[in-house]
KOLTORPA-21232 format. One line per 5 residues: their letters; for each residue x, y, z of N, C-alpha, C, O, CB. Coordinates in steps of 0.001 Angstrom, whole numbers, plus 500000, padded with zeros to 6 digits. Atoms other than C-alpha are relative to their C-alpha. Glycine has a CB too. Example, Ala and Ser with C-alpha at 12.3 -4.5 7.8 and 13.67 -1.06 7.14 Angstrom:
<atoms>
AS = 500890 498810 500000 512300 495500 507800 500900 501200 500000 501936 501181 500665 499008 500027 501246 ~ 499180 498810 499940 513670 498940 507140 499230 501090 500730 499739 502198 500899 500414 500462 498585 $
</atoms>
This chain:
<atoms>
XXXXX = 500600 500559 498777 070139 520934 873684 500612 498627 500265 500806 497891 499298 498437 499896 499872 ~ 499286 501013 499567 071734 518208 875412 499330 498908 500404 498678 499155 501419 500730 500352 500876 ~ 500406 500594 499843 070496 514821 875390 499493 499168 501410 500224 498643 502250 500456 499826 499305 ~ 500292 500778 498466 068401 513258 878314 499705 498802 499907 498928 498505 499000 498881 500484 500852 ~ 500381 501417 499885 068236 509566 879228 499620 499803 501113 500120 500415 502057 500895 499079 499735 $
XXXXX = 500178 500487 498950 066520 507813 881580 501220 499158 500661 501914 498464 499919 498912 499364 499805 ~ 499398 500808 500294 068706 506243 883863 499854 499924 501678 499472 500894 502333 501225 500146 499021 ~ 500369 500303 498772 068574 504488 887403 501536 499847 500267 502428 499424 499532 498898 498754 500249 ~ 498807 500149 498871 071338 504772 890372 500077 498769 500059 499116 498002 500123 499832 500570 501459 ~ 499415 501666 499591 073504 501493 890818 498927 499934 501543 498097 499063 501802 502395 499870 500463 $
XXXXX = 500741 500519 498314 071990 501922 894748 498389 500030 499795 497734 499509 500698 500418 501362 501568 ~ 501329 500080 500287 068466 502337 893342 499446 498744 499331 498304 498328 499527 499724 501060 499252 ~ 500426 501350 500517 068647 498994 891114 500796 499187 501291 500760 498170 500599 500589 499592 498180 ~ 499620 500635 499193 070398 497157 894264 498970 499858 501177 498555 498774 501585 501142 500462 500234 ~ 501369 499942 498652 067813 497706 897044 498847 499157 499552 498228 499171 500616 499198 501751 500296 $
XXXXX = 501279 500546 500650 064926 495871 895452 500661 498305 499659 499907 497356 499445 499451 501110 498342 ~ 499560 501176 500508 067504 492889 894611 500316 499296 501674 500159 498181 502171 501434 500235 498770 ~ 499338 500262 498460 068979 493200 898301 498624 499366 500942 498670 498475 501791 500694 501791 500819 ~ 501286 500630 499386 065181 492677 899416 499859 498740 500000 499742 497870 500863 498895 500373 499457 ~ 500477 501361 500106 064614 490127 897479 500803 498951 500569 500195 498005 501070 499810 499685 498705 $
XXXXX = 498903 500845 499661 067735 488230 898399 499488 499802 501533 499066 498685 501832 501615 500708 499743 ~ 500574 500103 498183 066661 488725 902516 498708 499101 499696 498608 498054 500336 499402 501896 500973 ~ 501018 500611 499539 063365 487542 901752 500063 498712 499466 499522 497928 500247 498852 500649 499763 ~ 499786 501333 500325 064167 484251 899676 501072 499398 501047 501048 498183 501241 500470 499903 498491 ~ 499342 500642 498730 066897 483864 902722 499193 499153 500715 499211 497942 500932 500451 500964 500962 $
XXXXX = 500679 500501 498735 064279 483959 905205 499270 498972 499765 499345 497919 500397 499183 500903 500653 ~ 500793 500985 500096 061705 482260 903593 500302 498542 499643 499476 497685 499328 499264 500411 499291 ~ 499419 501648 500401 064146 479000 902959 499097 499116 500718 498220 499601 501433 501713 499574 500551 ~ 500694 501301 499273 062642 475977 904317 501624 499140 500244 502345 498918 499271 498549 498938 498701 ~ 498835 500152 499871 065846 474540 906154 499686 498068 500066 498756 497460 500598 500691 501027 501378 $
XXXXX = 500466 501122 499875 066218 470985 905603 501071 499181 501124 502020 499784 501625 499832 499421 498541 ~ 499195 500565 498752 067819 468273 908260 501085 499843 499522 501400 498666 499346 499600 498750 500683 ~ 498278 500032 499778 071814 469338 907528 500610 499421 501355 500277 499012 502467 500599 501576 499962 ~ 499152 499762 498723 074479 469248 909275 499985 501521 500754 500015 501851 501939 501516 499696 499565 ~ 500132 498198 499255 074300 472983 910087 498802 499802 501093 498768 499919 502318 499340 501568 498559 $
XXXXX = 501157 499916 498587 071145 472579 911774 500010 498975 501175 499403 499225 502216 498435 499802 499476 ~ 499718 500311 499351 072326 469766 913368 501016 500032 501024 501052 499252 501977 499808 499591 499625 ~ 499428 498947 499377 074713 471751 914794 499628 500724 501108 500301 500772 502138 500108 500710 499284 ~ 500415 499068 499772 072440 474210 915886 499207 499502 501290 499030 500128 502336 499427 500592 498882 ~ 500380 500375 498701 070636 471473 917990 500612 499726 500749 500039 500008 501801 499410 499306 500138 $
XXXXX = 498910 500064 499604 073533 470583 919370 500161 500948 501077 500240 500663 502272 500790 500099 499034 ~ 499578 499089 499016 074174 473986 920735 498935 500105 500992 499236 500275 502173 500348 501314 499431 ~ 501000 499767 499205 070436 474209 922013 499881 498775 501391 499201 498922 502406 498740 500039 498969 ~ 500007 500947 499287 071135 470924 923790 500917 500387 500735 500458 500055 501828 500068 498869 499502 ~ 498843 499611 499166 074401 472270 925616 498996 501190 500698 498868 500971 501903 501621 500536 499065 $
XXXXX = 500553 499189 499190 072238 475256 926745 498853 499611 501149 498463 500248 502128 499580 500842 499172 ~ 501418 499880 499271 069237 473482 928020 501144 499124 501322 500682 499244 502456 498110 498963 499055 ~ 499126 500847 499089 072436 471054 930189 500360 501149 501542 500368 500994 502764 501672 499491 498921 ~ 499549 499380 498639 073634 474527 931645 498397 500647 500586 498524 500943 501774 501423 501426 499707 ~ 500808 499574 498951 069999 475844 932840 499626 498870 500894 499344 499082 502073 498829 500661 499488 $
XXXXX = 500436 500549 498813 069174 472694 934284 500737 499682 501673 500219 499256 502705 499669 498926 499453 ~ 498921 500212 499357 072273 472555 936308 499928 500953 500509 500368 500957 501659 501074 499712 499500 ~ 499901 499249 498556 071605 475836 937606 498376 500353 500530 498168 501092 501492 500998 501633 499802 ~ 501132 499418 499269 067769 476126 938086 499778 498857 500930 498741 499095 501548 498674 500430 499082 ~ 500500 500454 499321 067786 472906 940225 500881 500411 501504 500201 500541 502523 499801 498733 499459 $
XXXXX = 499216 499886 499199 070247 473533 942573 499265 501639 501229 499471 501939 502405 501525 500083 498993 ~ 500345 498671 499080 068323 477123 943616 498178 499520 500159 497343 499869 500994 500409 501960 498929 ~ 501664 499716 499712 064745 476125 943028 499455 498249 500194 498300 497891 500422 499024 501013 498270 ~ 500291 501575 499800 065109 471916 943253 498561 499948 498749 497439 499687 499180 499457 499513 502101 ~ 500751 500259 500907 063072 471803 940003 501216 500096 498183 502347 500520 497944 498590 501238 500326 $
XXXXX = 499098 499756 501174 064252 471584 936306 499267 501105 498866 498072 501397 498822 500316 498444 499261 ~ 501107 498969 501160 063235 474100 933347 499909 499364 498791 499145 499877 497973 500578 501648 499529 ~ 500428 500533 501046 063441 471713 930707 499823 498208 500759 498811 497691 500287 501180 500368 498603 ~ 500093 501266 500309 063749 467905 931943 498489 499828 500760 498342 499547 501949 501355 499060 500518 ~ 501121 500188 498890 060155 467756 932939 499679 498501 500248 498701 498386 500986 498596 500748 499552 $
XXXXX = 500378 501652 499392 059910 463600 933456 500866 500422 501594 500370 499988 502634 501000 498176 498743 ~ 500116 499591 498616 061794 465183 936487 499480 500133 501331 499532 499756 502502 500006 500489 499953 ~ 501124 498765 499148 059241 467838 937217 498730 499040 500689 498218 499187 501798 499076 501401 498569 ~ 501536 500923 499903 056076 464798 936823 501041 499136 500949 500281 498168 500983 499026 499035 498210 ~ 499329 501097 498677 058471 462570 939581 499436 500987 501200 498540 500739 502007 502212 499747 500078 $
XXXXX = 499742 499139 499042 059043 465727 941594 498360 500597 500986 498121 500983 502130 500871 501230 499098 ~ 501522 498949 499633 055000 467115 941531 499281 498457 501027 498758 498631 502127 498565 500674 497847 ~ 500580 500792 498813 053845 463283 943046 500777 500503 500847 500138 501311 501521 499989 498455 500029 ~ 499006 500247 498418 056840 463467 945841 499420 500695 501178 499195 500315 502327 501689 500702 499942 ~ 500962 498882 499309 055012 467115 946707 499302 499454 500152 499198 498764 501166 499511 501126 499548 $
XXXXX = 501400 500033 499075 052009 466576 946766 499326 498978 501107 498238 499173 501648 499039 499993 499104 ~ 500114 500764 499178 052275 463414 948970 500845 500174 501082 501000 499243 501872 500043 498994 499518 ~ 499234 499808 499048 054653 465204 951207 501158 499011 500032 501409 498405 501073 499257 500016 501096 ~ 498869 500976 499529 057537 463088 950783 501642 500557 500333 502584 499998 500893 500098 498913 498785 ~ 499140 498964 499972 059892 466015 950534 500178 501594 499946 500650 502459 499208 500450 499698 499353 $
XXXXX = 500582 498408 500064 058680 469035 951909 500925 501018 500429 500806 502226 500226 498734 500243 500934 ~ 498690 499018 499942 061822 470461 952990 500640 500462 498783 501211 501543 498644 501111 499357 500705 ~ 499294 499368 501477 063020 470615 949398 499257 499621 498679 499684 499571 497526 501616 499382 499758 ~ 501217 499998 501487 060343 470091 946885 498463 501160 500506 497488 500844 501188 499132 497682 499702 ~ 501505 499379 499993 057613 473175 946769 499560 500163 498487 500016 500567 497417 499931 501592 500806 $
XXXXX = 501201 500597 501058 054608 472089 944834 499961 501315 499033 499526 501250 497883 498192 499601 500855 ~ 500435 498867 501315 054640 475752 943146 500813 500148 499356 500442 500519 498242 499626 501349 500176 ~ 498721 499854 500924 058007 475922 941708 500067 498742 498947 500487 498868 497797 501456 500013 500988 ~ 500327 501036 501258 057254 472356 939977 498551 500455 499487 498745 500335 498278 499954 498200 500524 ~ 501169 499603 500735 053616 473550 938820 500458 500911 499296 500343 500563 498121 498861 500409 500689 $
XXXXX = 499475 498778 500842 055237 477050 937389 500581 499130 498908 500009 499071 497819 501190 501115 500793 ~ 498966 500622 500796 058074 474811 935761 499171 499377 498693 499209 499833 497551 500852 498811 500930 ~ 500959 500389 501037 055274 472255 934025 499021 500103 499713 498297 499306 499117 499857 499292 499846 ~ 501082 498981 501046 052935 474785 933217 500131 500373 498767 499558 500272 497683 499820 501233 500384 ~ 499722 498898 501240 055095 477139 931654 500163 499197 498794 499519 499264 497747 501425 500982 500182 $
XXXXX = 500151 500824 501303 056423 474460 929577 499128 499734 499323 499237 500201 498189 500263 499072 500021 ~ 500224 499612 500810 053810 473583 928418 499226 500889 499172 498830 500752 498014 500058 499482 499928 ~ 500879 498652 500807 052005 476870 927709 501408 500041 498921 501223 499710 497750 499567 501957 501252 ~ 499126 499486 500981 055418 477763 926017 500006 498806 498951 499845 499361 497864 501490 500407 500620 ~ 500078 500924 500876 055454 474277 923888 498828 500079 499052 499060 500015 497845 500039 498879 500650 $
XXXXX = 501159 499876 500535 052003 474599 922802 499915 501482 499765 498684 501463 499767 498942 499400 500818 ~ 500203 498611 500597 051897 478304 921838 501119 499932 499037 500636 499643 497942 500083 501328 501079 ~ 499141 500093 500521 055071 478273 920283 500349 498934 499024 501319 499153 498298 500570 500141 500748 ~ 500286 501229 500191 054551 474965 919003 499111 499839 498572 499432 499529 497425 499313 499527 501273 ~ 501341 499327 500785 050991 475858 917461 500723 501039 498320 500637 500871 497104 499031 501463 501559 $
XXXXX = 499906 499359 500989 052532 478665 915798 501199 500103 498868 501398 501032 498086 499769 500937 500493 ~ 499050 500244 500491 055569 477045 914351 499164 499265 498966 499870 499265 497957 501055 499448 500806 ~ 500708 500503 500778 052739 475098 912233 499478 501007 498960 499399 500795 497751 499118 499361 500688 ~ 500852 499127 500983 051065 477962 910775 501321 500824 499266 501346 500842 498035 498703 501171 500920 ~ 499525 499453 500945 053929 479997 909847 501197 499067 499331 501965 499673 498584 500351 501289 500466 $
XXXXX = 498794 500783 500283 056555 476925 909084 500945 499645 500328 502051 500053 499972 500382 500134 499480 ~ 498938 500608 499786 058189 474723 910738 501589 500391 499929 502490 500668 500721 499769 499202 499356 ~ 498176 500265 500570 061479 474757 909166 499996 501401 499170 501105 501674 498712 500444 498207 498636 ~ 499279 498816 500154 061281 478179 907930 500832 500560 500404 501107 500637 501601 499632 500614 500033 ~ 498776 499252 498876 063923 480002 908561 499742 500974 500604 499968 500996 501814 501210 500497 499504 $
XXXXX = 500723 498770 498970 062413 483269 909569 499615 499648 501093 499949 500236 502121 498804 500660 499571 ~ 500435 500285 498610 060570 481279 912017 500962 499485 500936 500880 499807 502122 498973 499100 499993 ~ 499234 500711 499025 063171 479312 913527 501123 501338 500299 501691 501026 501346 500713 498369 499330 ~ 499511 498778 499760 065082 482607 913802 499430 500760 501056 500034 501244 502014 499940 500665 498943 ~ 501101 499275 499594 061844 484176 914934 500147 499707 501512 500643 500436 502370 498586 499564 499287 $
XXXXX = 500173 501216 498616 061294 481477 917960 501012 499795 500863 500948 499521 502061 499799 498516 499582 ~ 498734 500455 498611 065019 481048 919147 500477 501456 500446 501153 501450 501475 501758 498897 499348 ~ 500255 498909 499748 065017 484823 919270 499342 500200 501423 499824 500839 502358 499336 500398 498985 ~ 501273 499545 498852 062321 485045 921822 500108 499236 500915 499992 499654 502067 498463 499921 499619 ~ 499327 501113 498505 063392 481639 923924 501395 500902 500281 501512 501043 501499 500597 497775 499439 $
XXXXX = 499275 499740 499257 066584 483443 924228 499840 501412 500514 500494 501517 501551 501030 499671 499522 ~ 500240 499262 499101 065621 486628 925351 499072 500079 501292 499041 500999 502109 499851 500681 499424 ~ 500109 500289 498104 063630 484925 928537 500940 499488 500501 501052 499916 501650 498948 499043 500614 ~ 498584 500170 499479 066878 483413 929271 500987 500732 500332 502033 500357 500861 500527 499481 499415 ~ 498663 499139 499667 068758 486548 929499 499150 500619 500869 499719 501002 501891 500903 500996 498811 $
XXXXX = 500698 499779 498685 065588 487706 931603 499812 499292 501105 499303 499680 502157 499021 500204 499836 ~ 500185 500391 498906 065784 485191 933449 501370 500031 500958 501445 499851 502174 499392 498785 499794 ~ 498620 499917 499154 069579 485592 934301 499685 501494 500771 499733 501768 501970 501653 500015 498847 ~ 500076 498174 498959 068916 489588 935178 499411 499722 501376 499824 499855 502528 498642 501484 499209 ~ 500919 500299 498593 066391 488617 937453 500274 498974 501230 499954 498889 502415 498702 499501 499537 $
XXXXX = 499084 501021 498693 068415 485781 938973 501245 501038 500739 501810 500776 501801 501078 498304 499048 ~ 499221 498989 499597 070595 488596 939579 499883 500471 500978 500747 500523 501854 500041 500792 499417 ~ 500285 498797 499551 068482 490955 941079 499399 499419 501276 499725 499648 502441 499116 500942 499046 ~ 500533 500846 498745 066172 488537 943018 500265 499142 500835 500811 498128 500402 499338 499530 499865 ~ 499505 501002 499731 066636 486770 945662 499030 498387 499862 497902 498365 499369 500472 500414 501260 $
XXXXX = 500581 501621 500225 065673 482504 945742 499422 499755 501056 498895 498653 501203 501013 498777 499764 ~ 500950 500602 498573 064088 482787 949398 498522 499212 499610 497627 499826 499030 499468 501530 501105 ~ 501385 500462 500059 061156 480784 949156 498452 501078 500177 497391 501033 499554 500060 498958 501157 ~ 501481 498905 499999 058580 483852 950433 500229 500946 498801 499438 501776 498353 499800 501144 501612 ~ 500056 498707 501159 059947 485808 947667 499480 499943 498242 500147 499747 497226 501612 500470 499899 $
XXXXX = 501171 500423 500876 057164 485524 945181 501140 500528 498313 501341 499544 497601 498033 501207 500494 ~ 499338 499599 500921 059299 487149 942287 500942 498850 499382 501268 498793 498197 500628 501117 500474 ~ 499274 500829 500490 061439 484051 942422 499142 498887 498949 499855 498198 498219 500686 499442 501174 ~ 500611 500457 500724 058755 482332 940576 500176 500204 498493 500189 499242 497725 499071 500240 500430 ~ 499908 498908 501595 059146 484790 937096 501059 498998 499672 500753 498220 498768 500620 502127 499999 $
XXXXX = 498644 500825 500721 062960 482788 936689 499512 498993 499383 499657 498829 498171 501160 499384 500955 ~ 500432 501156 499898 061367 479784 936985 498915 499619 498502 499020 498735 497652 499309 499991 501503 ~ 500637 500158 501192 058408 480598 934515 500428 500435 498495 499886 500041 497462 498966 500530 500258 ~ 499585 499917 501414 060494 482139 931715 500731 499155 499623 500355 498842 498493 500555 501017 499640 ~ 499321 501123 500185 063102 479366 931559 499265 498908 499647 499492 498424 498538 500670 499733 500999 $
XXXXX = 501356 501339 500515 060178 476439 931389 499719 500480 498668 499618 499738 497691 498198 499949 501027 ~ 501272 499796 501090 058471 478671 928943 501148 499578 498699 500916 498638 497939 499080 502038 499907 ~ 499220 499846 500727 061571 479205 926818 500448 498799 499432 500564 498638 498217 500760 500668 500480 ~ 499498 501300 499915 062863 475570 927473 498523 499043 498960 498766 498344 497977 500249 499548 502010 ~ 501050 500419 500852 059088 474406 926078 499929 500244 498667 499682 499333 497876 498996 500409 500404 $
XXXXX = 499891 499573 501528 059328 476301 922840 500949 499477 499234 500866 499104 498064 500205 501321 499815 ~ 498716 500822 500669 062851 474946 922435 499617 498498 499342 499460 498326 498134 501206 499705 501282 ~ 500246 501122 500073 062123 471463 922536 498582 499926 498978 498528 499044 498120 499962 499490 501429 ~ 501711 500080 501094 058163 472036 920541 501240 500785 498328 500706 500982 497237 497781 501987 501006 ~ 499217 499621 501445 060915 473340 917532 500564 499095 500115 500009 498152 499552 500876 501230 499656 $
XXXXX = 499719 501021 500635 063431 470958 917895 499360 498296 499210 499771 497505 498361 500666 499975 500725 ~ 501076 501200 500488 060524 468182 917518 499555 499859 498684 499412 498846 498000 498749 500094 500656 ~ 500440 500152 501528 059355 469594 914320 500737 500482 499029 500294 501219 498148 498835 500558 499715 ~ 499179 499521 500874 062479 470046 912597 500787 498863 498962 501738 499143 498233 500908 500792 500827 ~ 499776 501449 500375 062933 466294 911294 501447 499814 499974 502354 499648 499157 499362 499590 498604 $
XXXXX = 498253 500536 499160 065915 465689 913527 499316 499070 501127 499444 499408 502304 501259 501681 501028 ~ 500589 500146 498877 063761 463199 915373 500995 499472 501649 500531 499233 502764 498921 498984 499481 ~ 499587 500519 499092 066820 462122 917390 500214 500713 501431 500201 500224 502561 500929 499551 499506 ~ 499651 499890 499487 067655 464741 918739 498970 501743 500752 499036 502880 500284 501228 499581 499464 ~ 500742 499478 499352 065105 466551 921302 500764 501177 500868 499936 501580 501685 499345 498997 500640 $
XXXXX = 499152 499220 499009 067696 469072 923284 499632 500018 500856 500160 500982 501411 500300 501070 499923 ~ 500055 500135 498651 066389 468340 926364 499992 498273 501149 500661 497823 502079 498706 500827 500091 ~ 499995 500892 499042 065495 465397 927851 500848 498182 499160 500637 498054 497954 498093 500001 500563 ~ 499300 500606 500893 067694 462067 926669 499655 498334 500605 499971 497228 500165 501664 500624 499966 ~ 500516 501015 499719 066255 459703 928435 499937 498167 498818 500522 497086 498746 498743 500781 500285 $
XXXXX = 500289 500860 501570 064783 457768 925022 501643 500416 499289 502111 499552 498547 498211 500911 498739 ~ 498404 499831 500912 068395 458920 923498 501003 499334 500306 502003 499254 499593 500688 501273 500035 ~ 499048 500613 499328 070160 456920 925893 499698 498317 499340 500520 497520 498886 499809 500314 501779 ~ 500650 501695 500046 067838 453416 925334 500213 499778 497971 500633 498774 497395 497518 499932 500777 ~ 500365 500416 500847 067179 454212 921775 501961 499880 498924 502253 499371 497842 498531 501025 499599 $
XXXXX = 498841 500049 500829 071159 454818 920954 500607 498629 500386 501160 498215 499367 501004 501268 500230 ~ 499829 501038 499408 072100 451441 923021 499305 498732 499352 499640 497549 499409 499645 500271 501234 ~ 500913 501206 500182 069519 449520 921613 499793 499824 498100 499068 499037 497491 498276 500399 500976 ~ 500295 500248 501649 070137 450359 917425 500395 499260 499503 501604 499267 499734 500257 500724 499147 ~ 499805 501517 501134 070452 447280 915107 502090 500428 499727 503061 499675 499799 498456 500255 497608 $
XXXXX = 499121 499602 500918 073333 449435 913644 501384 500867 500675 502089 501803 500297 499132 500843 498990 ~ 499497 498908 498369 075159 450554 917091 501493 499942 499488 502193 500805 500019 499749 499083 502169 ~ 498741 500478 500351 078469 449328 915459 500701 500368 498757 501913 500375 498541 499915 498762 500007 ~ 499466 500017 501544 078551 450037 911757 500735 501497 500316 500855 502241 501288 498563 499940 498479 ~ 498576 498647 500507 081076 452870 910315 499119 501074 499845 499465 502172 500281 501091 499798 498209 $
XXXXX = 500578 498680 500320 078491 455123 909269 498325 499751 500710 497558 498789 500657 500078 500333 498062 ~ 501395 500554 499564 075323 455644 911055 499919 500926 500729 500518 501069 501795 499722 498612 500632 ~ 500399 498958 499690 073529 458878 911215 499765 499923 501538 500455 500230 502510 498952 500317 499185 ~ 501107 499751 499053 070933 458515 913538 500663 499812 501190 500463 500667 502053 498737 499110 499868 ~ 499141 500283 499345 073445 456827 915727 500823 501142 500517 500702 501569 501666 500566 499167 499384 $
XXXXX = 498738 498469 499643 076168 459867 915928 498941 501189 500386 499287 501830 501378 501192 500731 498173 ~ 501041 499094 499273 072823 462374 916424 499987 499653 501429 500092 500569 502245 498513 499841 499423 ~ 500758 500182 498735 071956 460833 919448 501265 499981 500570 501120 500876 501403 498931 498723 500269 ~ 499085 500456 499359 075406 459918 920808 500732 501683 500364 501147 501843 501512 500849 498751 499076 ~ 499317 498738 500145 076925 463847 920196 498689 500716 500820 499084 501601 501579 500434 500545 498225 $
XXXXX = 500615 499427 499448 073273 464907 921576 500547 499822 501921 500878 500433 502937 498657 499558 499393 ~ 499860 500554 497790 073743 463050 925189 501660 500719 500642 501906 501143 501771 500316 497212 500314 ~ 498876 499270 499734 077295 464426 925071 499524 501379 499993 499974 501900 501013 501112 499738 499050 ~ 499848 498696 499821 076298 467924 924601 499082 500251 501082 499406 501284 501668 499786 500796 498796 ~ 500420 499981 498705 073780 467560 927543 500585 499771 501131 500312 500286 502215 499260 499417 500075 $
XXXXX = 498964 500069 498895 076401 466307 929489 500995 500792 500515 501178 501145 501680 500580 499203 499831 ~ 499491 498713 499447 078662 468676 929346 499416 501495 500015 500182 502416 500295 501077 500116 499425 ~ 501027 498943 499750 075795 471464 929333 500036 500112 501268 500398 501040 501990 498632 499777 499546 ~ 500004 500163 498398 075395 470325 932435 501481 500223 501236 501713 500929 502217 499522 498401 500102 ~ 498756 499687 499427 078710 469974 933594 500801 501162 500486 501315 501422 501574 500574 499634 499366 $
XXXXX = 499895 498038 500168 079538 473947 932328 499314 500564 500989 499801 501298 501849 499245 500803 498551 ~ 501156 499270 499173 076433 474881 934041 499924 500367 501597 499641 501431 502147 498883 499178 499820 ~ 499759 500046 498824 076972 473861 937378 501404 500472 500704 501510 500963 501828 499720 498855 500182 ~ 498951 499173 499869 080477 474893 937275 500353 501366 499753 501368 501968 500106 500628 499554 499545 ~ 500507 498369 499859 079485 478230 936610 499623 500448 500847 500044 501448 501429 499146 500465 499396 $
XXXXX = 500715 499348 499075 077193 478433 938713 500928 500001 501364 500920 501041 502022 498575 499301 500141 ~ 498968 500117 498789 079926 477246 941732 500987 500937 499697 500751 501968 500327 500693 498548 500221 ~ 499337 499177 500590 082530 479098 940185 499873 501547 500021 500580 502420 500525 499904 499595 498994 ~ 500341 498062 500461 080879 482619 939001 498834 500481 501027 498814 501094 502094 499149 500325 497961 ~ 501511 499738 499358 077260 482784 939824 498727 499824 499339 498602 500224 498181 499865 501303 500372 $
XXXXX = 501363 500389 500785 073657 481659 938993 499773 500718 498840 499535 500070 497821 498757 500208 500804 ~ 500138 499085 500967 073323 484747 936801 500751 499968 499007 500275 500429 497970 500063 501040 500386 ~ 499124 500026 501140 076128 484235 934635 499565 499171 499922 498501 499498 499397 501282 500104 499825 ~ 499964 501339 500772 075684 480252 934023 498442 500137 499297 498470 499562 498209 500252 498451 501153 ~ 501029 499586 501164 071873 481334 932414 500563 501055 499063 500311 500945 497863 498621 500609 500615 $
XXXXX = 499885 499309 501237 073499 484381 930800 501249 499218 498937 501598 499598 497820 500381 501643 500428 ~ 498816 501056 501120 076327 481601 929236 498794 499163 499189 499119 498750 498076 501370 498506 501122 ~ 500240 500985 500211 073456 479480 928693 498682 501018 498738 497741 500292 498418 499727 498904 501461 ~ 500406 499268 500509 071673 482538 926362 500706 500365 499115 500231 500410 497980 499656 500637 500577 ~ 499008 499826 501414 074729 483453 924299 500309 498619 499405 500427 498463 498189 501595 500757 500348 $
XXXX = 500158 501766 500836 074995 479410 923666 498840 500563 498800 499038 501046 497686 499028 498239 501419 ~ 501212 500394 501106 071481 479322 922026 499992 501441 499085 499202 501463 498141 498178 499637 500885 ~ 499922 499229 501123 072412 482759 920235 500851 499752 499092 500838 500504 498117 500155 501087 500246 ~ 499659 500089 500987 075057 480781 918394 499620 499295 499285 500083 499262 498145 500768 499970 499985 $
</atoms>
């Protein structure tokens, strides 16, 4: 009789290792690299090209909302009723911040700087960005055409979540959207001069990648068409 041994398939002891390996991936806790500073980087070039093309069709922005809070007095005191309607800035800094605060919220409970989550989250901001290009596609921007609203609210929402992650990723310089404070606070550092100086090069490479976000964006949009410069501005934040 011929001897039997127990004995396990190479692909049967690999699967259980391959798990584990995915799930200690995901569950990293990513700390403030350069990779991830990178990563805001790219999210900051994307939020340059939507704003460059959602003001130009809807005279509102989807992420710079100190904009949107200029734009909502101007409305509602009539100061520019030919090209400011009060619902396309209310959609804009709603969605934001429903999308900041939901997204926001739940970047606390399951972790910040997890990686799953931050995977999870830029996942889901960029697929309203590629809905919102289809639909810039499909719909038109007439003012009675109630549908044009949807662009408007997935971009805010998306643009809100962005910015409620980059906040809690202890990169405080660099917010991917609005640069306002990035401009005063890079101008105004003790250390504006020395050879090495993080915080300094964050903020200075951020305002650049908003700049030419913007730049791309609008030249897309003149160039190609509204629909492409959001779907450029969707494969950005997927790299």
């Amino acid at each position: 009789m011929c001897n039997q041994t127990n004995s396990v398939l190479p692909s049967q002891e690999s699967t259980p290792r391959t798990k584990s390996r995915i799930a200690t991936y995901l569950s990293a806790q990513l700390a403030p690299d350069a990779f991830l500073e990178v990563e805001l980087m790219l999210l900051a070039f994307a939020a340059g090209i939507n704003d460059a093309t959602t003001f130009p069709d809807y005279r509102v922005f989807a992420s710079n909302q100190t904009g949107n809070t200029a734009l909502l007095a101007v409305g509602a005191l009539g100061l520019a009723q030919e090209t400011v309607d009060l619902r396309d800035v209310g959609f804009s800094l709603g969605l934001f911040v429903v999308g900041g605060t939901l997204l926001g919220q739940l970047g606390h409970r399951r972790g910040r700087t997890k990686r799953s989550w931050l995977l999870c989250t830029n996942i889901v901001q960029t697929l309203f960005v590629f809905a919102a290009a289809a639909l810039r596609h499909w719909v038109s921007t007439d003012i009675d055409n109630s549908a044009r609203f949807a662009v408007i609210c997935l971009l805010a929402f998306a643009s809100g979540g962005q910015v409620a992650m980059a906040r809690t990723v202890d990169v405080p310089e660099v917010t991917t959207a609005m640069v306002t404070s990035a401009y005063i606070d890079l101008v105004t550092d003790r250390a504006l001069f020395a050879a090495r100086n993080r915080p300094r090069n964050r903020r200075g490479v951020f305002v650049l990648a908003l700049l030419l976000g913007s730049f791309i964006g609008a030249a897309a949009y003149r160039e190609v068409s509204p629909a492409f410069a959001l779907l450029l501005a969707g494969l950005v934040k997927l790299g």
